[in-house]
C-alpha positions in Angstrom: 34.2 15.7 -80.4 37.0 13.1 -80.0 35.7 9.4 -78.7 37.6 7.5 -76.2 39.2 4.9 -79.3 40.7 8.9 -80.6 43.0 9.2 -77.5 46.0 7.8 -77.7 47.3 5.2 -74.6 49.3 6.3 -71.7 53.0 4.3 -71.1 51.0 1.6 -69.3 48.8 0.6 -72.7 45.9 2.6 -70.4 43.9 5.2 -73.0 43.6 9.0 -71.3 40.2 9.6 -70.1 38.4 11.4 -72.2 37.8 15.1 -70.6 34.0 14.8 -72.1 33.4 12.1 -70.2 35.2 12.9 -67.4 33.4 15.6 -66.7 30.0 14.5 -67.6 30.9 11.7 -64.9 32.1 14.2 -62.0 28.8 16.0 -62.7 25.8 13.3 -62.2 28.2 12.2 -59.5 28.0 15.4 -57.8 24.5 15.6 -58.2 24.0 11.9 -56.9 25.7 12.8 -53.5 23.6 16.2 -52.8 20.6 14.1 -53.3 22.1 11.8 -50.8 22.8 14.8 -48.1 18.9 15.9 -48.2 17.0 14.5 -45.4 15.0 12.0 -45.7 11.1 12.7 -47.0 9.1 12.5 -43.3 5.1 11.5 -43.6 3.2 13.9 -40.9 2.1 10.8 -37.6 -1.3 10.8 -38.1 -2.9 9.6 -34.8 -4.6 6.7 -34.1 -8.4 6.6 -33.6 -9.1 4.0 -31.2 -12.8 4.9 -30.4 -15.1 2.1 -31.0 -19.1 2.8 -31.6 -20.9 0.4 -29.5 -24.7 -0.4 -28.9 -26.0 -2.1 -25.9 -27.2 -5.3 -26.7 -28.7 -6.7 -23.5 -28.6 -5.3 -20.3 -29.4 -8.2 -17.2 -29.7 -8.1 -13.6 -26.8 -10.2 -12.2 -27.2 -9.6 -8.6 -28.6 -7.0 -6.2 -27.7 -3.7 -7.6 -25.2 -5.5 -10.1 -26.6 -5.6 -13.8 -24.6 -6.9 -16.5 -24.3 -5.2 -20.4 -23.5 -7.2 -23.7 -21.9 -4.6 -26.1 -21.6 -4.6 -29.9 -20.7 -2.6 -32.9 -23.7 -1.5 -34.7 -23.2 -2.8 -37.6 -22.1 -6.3 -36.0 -18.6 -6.4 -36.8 -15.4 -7.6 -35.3 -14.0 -6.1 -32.4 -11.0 -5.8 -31.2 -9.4 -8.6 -29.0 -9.0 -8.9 -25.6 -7.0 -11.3 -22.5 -8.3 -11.8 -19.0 -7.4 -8.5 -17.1 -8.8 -6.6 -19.7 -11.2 -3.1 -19.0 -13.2 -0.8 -21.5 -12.9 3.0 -20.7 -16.4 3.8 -21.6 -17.9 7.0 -22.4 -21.6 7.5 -21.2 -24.4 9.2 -23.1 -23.9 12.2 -20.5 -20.3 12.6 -21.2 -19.0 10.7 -18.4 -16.5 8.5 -19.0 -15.6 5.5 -16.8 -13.8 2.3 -16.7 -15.3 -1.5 -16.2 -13.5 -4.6 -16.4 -14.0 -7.0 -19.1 -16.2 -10.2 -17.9 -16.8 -11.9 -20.7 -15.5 -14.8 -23.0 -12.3 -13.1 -25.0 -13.5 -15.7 -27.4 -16.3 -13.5 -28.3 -15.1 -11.2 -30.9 -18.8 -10.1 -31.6 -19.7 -8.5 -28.3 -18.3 -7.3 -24.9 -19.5 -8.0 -21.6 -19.7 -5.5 -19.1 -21.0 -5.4 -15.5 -22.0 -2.4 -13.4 -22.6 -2.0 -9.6 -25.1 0.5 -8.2 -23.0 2.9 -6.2 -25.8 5.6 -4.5 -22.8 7.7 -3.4 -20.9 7.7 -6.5 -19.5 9.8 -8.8 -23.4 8.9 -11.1 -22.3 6.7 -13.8 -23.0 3.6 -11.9 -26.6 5.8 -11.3 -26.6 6.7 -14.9 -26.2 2.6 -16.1 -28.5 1.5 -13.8 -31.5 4.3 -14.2 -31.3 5.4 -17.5 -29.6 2.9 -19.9 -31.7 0.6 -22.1 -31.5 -1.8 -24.7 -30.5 -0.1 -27.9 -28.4 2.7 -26.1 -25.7 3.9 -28.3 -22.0 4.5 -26.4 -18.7 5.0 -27.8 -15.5 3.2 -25.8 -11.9 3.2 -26.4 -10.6 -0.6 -27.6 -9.7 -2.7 -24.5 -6.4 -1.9 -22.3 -5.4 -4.4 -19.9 -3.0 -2.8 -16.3 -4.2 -6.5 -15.2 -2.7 -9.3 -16.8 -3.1 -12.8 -16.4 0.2 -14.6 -16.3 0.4 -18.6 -17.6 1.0 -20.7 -14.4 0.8 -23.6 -12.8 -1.4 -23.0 -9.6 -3.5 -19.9 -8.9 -5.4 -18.7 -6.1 -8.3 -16.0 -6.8 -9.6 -13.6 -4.6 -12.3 -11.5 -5.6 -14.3 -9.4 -3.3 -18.1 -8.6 -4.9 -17.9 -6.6 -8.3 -14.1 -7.6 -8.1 -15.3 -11.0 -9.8 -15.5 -9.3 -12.8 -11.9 -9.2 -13.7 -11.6 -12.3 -12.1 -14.2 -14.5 -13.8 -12.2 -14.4 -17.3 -8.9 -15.3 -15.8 -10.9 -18.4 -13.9 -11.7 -19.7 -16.9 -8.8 -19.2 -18.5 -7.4 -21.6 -15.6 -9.7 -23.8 -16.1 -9.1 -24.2 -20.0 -5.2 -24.1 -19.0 -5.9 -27.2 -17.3 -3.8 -25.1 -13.8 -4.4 -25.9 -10.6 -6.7 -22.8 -9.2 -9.0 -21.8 -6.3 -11.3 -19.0 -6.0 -12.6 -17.2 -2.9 -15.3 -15.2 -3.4 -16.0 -13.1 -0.7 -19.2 -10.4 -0.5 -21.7 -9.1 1.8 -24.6 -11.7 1.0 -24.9 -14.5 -1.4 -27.8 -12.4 -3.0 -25.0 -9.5 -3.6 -22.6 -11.5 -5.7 -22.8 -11.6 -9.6 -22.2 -14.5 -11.9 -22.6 -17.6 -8.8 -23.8 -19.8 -11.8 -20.8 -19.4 -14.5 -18.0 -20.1 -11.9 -17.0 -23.9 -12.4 -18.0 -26.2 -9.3 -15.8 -27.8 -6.9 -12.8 -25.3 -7.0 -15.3 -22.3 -6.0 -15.5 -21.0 -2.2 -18.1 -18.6 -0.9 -17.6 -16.8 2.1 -20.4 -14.3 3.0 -19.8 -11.4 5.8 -23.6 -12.4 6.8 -22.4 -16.5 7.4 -18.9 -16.9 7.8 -18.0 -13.1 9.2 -15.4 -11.0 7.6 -12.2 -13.1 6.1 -9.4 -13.5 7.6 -6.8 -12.2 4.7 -3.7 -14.1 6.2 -5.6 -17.3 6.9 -6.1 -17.2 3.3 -3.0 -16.8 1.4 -1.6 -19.4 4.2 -3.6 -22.0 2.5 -2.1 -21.2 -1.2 0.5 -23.4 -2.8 3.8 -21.8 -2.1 4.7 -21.2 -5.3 0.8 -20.1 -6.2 0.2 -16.6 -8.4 -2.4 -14.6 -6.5 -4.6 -12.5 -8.3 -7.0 -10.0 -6.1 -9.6 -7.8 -6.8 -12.4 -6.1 -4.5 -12.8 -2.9 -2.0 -9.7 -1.2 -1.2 -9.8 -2.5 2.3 -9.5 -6.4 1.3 -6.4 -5.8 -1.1 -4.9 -3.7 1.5 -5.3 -6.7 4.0 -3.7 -9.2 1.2 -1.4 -6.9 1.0 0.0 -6.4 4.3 -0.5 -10.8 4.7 1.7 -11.7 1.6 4.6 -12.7 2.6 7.4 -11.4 -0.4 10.4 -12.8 -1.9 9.6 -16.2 -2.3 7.7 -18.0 -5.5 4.4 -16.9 -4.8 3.5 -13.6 -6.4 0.6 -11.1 -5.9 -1.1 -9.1 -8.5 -4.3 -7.3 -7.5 -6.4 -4.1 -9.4 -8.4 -1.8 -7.2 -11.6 -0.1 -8.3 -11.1 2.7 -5.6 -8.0 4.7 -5.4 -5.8 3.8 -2.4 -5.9 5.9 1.1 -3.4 9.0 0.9 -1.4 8.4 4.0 1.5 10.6 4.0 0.4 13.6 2.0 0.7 17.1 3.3 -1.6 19.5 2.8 -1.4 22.5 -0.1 -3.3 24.6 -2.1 -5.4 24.7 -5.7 -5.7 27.7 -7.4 -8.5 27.3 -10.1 -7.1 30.2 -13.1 -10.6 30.4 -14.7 -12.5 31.6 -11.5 -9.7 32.5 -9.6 -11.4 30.7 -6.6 -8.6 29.6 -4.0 -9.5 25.7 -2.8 -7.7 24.1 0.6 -6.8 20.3 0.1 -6.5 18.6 3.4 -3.6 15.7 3.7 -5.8 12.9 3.3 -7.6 14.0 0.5 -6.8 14.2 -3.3 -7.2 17.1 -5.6 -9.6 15.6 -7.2 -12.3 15.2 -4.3 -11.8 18.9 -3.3 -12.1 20.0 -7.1 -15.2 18.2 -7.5 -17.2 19.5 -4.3 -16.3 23.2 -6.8 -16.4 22.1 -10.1 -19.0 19.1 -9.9 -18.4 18.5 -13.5 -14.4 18.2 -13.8 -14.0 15.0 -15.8 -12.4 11.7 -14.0 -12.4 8.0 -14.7 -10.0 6.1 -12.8 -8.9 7.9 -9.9 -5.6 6.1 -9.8 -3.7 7.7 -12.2 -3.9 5.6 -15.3 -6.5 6.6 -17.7 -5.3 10.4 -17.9 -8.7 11.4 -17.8 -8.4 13.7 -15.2 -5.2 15.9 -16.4 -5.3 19.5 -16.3 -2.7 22.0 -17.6 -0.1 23.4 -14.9 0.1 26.5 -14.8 2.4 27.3 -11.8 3.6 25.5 -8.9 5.9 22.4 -8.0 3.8 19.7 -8.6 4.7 16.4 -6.0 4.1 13.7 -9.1 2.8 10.3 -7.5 2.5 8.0 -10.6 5.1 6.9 -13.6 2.1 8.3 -16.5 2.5 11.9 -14.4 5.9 13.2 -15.6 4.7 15.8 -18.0 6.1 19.1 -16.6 3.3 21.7 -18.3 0.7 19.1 -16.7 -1.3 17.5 -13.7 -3.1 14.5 -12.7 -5.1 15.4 -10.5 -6.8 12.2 -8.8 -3.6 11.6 -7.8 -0.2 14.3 -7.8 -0.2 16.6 -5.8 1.8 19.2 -3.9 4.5 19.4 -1.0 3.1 22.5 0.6 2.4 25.8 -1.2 -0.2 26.3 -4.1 -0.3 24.9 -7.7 -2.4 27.2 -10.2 -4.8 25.2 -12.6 -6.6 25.4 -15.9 -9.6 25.0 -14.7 
């Protein structure tokens, strides 16, 4: 085999590549740019487990029909963190799985503070809470999620409207530690019916009972906030659809408000459910969800929210045009049913 120092120089003084090496080179070249063509190596997306086991730590009364529960991990670790706004979907030794704001401090990374109203004519979890949880119960929750923020401002005004101070209390003190000029109206049926009177911070605080002062006057109100005030609102659906209709848009006040009830359907049409499994044939009426009608069949369909966010509620689709009325509805094979519904005709369900 000849070396490179063998071959004799071209006209130019260059030496001849030698064909040895030449072709040794063209070869781990060639192999260098197939191995650049393959695709890259993907790792399978392994989802995420977000479920937190939780044990109740303390349950209290708070107010009539109102009791209040401290939740930690069993083991007393670390959960996760939390802002004002904040809600745990929690899943109830039954199987029910519902959603409660977060009350506590977000300081507290040791426990979770909860805070349940007795609802007789419910859906049972507020039942279940109230007349069969104790001390020691274990539940499982997904970590905190927050369709509530609380936006850093200058000047506030809080509504809250009986078990709607639970959302609100956090972001109050959060004000308060902000050093922001806030107010709070709390508004409820009796002073006896409204939770957590002796946390709120004095002075800034106004309660207006249905029993003293008669029902509030929603525009009166937001007339008295600073104009360039952020409103936060939370209560029955019929005080944050007052608020509603009184703000006044487009101007530096802004309104942001969560509801615990799903809003009144008030242009719906009525349609038909087909339920595949039992091939019963269910009329919805225009002012009523699917949901509701589903439920007086199928007592035991599962729900949480009733307004579309929590996804507890979907249901495979398996024919129909479904009349989608929330941006986490799009998925064509699919149905929420607390809150999509359909323009006329029938929609066929897995259920």
């Amino acid at each position: 085999m000849t070396s490179p120092a063998d071959v004799p120089p071209d006209l130019y003084g260059r030496r001849a590549r030698d064909p040895f090496w030449a072709a040794a080179s063209a070869f781990f070249n060639g192999v260098q740019r197939v191995r650049s063509l393959r695709p890259p190596a993907v790792r399978p997306v392994r989802p995420v487990d977000r479920t937190l086991a939780l044990v109740v730590q303390e349950m209290r009364r708070e107010a009539a029909d109102v009791v209040s529960l401290r939740l930690g991990a069993p083991d007393g670790r670390a959960l996760p963190a939390w802002q004002p706004g904040g809600h745990l979907d929690v899943r109830l030794p039954s199987g029910r799985r519902r959603q409660y704001s977060l009350c506590g401090d977000p300081a507290d990374r040791r426990s979770y503070r909860i805070a349940v109203r007795r609802l007789p004519g419910g859906g049972g979890g507020s039942r279940e809470v109230h007349d069969t949880l104790t001390e020691g119960a274990a539940l499982t929750a997904e970590e905190p999620r927050n369709a509530f923020p609380f936006l850093a401002r200058d000047r506030y005004l809080f509504l809250a409207g009986g078990i709607g101070i639970t959302p609100i209390l956090p972001m109050v003190q959060a004000a308060e530690r902000l050093g922001a000029d806030w107010r709070l109206v709390y508004t409820g049926r009796t002073r006896a019916s409204l939770a957590f009177l002796d946390e709120l911070p004095a002075g800034r605080t106004e309660v207006r009972t249905d029993d003293e002062h008669g029902v509030p006057d929603c525009a009166a109100l937001l007339a008295a906030a600073p104009a360039d005030a952020a409103v936060y609102c939370c209560g029955p659906a019929p005080m944050i659809d007052a608020v509603r209709a009184a703000f006044v848009p487009g101007g530096p006040a802004t309104l942001h408000y969560e509801r615990f009830a799903p809003a009144p359907i008030v242009d719906g049409r009525p349609f038909q459910i087909e339920l595949a499994r039992t091939g019963a044939v269910l009329d919805v009426p225009a002012d009523r969800s699917a949901l509701d009608v589903i439920r007086e069949k199928a007592p035991t369909v599962a729900y949480s929210c009733r307004q579309g966010f929590c996804g507890t509620c979907r249901v495979s689709l398996l024919a129909g045009d479904a009349d989608r009325r929330h941006p986490s509805d799009p998925a064509p094979d699919s149905l929420l049913v607390c809150v999509s519904r359909a323009s006329g005709g029938k929609l066929t369900l897995d259920l």
